[in-house]
N, C-alpha and C positions, 0 to 999 in steps of 0.2 A: 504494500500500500504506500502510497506517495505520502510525504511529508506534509504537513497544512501549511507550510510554505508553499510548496509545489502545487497547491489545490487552487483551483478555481476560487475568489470570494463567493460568489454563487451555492457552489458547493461547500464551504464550511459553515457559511448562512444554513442552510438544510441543516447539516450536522449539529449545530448550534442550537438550532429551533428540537430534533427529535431527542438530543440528550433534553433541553430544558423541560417539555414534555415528561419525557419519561419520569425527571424527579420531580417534578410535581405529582404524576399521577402515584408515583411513589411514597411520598408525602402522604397522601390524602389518602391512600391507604392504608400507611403508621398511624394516623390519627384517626383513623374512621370517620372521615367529614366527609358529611352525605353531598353525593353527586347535583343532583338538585337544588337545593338550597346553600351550598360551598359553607354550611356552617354543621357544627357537632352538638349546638342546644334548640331544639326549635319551641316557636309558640303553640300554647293547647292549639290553638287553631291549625297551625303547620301539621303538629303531630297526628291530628284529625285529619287532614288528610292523607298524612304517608302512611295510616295504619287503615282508611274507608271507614270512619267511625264518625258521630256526631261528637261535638264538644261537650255534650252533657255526657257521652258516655266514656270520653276520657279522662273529665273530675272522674267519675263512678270508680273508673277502674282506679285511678290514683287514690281516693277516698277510702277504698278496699285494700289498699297499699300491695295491692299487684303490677305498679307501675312507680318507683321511684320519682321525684319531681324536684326542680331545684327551685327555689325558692329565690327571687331580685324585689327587694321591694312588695308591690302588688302584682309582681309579674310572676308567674307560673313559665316554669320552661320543663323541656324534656331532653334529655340525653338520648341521640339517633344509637346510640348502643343500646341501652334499653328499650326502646321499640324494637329493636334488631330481636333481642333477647326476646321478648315479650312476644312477637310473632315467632319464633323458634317453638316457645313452650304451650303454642298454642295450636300448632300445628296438627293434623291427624294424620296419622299413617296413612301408607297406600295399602287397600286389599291386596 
């Protein structure tokens, strides 16, 4: 393989662009930050939708404390790892 002296700038542009790529998507998978929303706390509202649930039934289930929550002020948040977790253990078998 040639040098990145010898290369094309064109071509170390590319190379440049799919390493940076790579460690982000890398990144984002150490940290489990959802694709979607590029954040790892979402609002009940968010987590209502990344789980197809109403907001009333994601107090219930937080209420129940089948769902972790972290607390800002008046703000209610979720950790995309505990949803994660929470559809894992809610899952059913296949026959």
């Amino acid at each position: 393989m040639p040098s990145p002296a010898l290369l094309p700038p064109s071509t170390t542009d590319a190379f440049a662009q799919i390493i940076q790529h790579a460690v982000e998507q890398a990144v984002r998978k150490a940290l489990n930050i959802d694709e979607a929303t590029n954040r790892r706390l979402l609002s009940v509202a968010q987590a209502a939708n990344f789980l197809s649930l109403s907001e009333r039934e994601i107090y219930n289930v937080i209420s129940n404390r089948e769902l972790p929550a972290v607390k800002h002020g008046r703000r209610t948040l979720l950790d995309v790892r505990d949803l994660d977790d929470w559809i894992k253990a809610h899952k059913r078998g296949t026959v």
